[in-house]
PAZAPA-4460 file (N, C-alpha, C; in steps of 0.05 Angstrom, whole numbers, plus 32768, in hexadecimal, padded with zeros to 4 digits):
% residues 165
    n_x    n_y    n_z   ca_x   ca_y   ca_z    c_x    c_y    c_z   seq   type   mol
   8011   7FE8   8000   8000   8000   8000   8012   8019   8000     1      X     A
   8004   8026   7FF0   801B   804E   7FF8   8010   805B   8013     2      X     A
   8026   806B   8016   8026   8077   802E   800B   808B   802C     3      X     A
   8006   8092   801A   7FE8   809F   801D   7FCD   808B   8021     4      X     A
   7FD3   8079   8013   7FBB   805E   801B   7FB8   805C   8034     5      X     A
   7FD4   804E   803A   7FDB   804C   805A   7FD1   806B   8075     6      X     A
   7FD2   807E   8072   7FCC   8095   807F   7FAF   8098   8080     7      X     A
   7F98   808B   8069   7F84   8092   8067   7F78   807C   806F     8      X     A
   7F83   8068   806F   7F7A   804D   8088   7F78   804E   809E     9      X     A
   7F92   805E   80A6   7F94   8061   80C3   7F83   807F   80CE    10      X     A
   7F84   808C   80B7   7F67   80A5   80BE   7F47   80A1   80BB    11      X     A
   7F4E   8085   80AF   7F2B   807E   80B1   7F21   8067   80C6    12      X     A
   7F38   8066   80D8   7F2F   8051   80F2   7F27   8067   8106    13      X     A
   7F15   806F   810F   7F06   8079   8128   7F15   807E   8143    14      X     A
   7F1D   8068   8141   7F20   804F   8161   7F4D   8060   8166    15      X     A
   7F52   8070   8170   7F70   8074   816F   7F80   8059   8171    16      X     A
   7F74   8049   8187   7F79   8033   818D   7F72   8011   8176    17      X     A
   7F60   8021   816A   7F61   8005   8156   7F75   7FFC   8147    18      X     A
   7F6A   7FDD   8143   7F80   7FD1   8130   7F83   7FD4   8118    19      X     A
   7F6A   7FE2   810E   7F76   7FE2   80E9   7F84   8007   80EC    20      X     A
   7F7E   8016   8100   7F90   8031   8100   7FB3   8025   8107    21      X     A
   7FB7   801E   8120   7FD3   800F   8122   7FDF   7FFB   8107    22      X     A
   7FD0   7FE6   8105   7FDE   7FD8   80EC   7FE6   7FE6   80D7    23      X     A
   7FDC   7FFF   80CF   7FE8   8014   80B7   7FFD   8021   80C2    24      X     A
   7FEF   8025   80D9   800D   803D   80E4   802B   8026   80E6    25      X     A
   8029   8012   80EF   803B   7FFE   80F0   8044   7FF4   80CD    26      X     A
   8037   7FFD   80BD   803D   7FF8   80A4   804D   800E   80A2    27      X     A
   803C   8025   80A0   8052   8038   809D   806C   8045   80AD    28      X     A
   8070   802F   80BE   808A   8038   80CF   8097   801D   80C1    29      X     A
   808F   8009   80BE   80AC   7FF5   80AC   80B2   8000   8097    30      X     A
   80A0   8011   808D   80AF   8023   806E   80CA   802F   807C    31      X     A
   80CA   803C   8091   80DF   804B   8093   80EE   8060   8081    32      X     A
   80E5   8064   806E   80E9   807A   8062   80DC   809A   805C    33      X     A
   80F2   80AD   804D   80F3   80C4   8056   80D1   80C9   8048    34      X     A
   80C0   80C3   8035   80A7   80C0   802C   8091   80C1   803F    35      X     A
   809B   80AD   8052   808B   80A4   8071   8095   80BE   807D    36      X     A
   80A5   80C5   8085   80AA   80DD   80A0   809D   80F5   808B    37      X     A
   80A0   8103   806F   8095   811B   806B   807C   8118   8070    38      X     A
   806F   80FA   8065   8051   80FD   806B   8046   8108   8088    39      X     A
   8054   80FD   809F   8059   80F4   80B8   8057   8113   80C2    40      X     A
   8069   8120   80B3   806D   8139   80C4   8063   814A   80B4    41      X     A
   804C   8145   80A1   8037   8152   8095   8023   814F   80AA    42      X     A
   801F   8138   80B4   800C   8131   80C2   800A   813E   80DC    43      X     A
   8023   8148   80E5   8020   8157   80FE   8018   8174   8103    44      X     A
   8019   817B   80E5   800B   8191   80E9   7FF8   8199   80DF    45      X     A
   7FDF   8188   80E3   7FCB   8181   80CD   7FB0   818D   80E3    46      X     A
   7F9D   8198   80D6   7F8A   819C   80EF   7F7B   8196   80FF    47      X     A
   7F73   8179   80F1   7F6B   8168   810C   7F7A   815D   811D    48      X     A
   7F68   815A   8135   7F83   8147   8146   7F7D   8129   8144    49      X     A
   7F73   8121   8130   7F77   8104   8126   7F9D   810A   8115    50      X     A
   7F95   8122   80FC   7FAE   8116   80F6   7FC5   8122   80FF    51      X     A
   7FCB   8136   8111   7FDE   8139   8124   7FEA   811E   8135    52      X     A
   7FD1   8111   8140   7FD6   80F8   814E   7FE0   80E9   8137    53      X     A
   7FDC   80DC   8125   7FE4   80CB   8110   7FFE   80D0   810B    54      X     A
   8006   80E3   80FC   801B   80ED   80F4   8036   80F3   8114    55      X     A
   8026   80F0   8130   8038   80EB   8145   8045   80CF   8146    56      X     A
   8026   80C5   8148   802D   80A8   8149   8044   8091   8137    57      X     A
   803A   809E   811F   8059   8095   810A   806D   809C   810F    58      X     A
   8079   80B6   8113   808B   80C0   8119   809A   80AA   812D    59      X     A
   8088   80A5   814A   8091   809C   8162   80A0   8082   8162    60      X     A
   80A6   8072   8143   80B0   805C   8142   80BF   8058   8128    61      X     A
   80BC   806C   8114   80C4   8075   80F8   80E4   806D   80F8    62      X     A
   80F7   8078   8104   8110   8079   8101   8124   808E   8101    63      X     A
   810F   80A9   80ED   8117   80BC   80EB   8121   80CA   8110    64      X     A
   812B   80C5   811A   812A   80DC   8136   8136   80EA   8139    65      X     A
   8148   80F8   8122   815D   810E   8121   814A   8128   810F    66      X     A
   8137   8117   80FF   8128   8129   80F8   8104   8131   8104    67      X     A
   80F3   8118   8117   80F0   8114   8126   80E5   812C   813B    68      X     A
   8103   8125   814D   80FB   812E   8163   80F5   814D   8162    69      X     A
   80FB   8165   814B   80EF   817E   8149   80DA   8183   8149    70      X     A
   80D5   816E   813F   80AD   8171   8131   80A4   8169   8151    71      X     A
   80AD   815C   8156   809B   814B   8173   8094   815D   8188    72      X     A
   80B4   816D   8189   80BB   8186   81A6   80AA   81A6   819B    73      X     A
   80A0   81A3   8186   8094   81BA   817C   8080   81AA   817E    74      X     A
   8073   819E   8178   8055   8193   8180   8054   8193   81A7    75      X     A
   8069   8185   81B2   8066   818A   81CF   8064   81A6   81D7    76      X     A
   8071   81BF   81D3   806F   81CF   81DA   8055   81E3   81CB    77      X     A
   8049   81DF   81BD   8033   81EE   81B1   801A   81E1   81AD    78      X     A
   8019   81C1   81AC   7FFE   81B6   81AD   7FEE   81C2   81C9    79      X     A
   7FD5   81BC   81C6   7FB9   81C2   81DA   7FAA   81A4   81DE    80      X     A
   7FAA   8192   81C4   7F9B   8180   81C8   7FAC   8161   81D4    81      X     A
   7F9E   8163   81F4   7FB5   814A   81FD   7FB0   8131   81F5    82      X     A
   7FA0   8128   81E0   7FA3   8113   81D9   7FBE   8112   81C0    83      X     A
   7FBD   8129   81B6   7FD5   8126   81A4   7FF0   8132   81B7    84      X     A
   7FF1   813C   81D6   8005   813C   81E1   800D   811D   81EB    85      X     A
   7FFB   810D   81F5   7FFD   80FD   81FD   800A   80E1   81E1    86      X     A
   800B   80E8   81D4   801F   80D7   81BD   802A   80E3   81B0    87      X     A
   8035   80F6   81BD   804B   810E   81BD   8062   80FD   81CD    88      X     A
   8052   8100   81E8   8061   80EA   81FF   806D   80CE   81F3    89      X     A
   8055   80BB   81EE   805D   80A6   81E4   8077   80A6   81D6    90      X     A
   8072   80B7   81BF   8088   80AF   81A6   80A0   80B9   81B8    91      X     A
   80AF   80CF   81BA   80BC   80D9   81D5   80C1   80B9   81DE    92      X     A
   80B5   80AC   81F0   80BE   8097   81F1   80C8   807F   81E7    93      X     A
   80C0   8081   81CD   80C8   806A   81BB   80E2   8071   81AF    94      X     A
   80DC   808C   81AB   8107   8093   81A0   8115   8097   81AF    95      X     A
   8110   8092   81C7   811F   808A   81DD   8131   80A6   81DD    96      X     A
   8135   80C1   81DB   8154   80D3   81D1   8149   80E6   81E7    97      X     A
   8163   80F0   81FA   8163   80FD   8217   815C   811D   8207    98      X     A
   815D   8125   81E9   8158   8137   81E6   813D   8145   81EF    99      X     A
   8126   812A   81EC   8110   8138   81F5   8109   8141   8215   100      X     A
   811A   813A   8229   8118   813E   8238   810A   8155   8241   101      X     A
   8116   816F   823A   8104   8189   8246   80E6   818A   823C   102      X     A
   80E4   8184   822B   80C3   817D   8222   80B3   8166   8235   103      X     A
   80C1   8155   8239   80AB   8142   824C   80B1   8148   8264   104      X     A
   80BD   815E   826A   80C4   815F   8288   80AD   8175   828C   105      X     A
   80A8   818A   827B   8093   819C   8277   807C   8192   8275   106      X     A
   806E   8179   8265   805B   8171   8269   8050   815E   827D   107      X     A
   8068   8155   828C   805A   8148   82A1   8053   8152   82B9   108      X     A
   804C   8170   82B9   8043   8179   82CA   8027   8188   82B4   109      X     A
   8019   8178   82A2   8001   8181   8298   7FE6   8178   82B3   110      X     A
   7FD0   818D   829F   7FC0   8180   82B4   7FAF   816C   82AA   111      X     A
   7FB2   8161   8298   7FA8   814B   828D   7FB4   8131   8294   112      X     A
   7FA7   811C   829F   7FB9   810A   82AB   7FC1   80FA   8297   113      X     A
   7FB0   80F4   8279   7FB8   80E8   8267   7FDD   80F2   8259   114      X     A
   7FDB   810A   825D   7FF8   811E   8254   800F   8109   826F   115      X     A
   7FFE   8114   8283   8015   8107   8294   801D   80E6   8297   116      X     A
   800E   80D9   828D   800B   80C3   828B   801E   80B9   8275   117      X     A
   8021   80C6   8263   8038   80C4   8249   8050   80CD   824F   118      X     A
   804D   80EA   8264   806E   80F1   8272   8078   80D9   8283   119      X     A
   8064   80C9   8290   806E   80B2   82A4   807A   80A2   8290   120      X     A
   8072   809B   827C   8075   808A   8267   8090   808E   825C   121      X     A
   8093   80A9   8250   80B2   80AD   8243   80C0   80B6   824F   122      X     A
   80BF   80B7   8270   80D8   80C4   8275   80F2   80B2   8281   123      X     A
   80E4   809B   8286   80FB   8081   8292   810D   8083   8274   124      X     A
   80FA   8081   8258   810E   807C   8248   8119   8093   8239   125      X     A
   811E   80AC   824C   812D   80BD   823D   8135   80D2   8254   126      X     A
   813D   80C5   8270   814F   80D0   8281   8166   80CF   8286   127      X     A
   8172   80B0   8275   818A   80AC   826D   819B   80A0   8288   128      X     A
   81B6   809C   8286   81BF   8086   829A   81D8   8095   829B   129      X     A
   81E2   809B   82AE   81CB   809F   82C6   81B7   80B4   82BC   130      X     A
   819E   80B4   82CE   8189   80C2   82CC   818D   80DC   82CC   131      X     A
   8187   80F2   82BF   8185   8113   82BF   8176   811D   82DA   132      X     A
   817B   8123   82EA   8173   812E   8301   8153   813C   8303   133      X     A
   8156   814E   82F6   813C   815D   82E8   8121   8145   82DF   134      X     A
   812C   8139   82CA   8123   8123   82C7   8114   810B   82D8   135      X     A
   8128   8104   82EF   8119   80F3   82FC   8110   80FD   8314   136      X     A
   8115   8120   831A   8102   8124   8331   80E3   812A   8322   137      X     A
   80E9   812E   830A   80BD   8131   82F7   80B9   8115   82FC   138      X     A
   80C7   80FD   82F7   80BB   80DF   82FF   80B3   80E0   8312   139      X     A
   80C0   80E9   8331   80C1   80E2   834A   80A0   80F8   834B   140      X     A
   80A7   810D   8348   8082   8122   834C   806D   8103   8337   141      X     A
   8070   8102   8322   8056   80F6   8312   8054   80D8   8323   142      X     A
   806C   80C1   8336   806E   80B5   8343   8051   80BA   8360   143      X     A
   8051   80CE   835E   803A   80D4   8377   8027   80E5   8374   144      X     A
   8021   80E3   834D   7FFD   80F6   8346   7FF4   80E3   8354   145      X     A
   7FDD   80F6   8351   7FBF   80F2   835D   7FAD   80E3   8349   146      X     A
   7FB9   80E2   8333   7FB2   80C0   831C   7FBD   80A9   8321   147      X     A
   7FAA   8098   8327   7FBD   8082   832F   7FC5   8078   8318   148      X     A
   7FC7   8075   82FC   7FD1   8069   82EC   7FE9   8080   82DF   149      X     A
   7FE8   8094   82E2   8006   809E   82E6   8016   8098   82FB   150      X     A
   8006   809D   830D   8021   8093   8321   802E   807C   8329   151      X     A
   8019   8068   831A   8022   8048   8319   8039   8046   8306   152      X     A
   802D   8054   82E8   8049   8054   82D3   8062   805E   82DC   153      X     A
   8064   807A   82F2   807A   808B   82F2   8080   8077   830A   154      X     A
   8071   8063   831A   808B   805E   8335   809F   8044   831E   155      X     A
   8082   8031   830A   809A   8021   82F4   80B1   8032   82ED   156      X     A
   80B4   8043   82DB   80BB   8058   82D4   80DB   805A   82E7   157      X     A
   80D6   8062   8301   80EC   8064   831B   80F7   8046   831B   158      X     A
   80EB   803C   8325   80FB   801A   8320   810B   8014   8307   159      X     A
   80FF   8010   82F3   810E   800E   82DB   812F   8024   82DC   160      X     A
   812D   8042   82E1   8142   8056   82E1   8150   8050   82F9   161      X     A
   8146   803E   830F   8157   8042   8323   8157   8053   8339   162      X     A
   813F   8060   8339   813A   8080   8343   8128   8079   8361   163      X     A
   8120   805F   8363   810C   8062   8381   80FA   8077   8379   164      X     A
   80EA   806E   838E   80CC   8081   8393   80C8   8090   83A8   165      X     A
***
């Protein structure tokens, strides 16, 4: 399938979480190529927040992360809608790179617990070893929200880095 087939598959599943939206996006991340990331980072700045989210979500496993992580840290710092911050977070975690650091350290003090829920998420894998200080005291605060499923991810989160609770 082309990368436009593929984008319009994954923009005509409803469900963010469904399988025929993922199975495209997973198509279009084994492409790995630069075709896939322009679409990708067409998509991020597109006006719905279906394809902001889409065009995140590729990104978050694509390969590209030198080109990547600009588009991501400008979507973290200027998005409004936390479902597309929140796989902002994700991808941030999948490229695993300490660069994003000041961006998830900023959003995990959102007030959306879903936002913080994705900072619990990427920040074990991009505080680096040893851990950034900065870094694992936003784990240690999201370690004891008042969501319990953030604070369940951020105390994993501390164990995995080494950081206690």
């Amino acid at each position: 399938m082309s990368v436009t087939s593929l984008i319009e598959t994954a923009l005509g599943d409803p469900d963010h979480d469904g399988a025929i939206r993922w199975q495209a996006i997973a198509q279009l991340q084994e492409r790995g190529d630069l075709e896939t990331f322009t679409a990708a980072r067409r998509l991020c700045g597109g006006t719905t927040t279906a394809e902001r989210m889409l065009g995140v979500d590729i990104l978050g496993r694509l390969g590209f992360t030198d080109r990547s992580l600009p588009v991501l840290r400008f979507l973290a710092a200027g998005e409004d809608d936390p479902m597309v911050l929140y796989s902002v977070l994700i991808a941030f975690g999948h490229l695993r790179d300490r660069r994003a650091l000041p961006s998830v350290i900023e959003l995990a003090g959102h007030s959306d617990a879903g936002v913080r829920y994705g900072a619990a998420y990427a920040l074990p894998n991009i505080v680096g070893s040893p851990p950034d200080p900065a870094g694992l005291a936003a784990l240690r605060r999201l370690a004891h929200d008042s969501d319990e499923d953030v604070a369940d991810w951020a105390c994993l989160g501390m164990t995995l880095v080494g950081g206690g609770a």
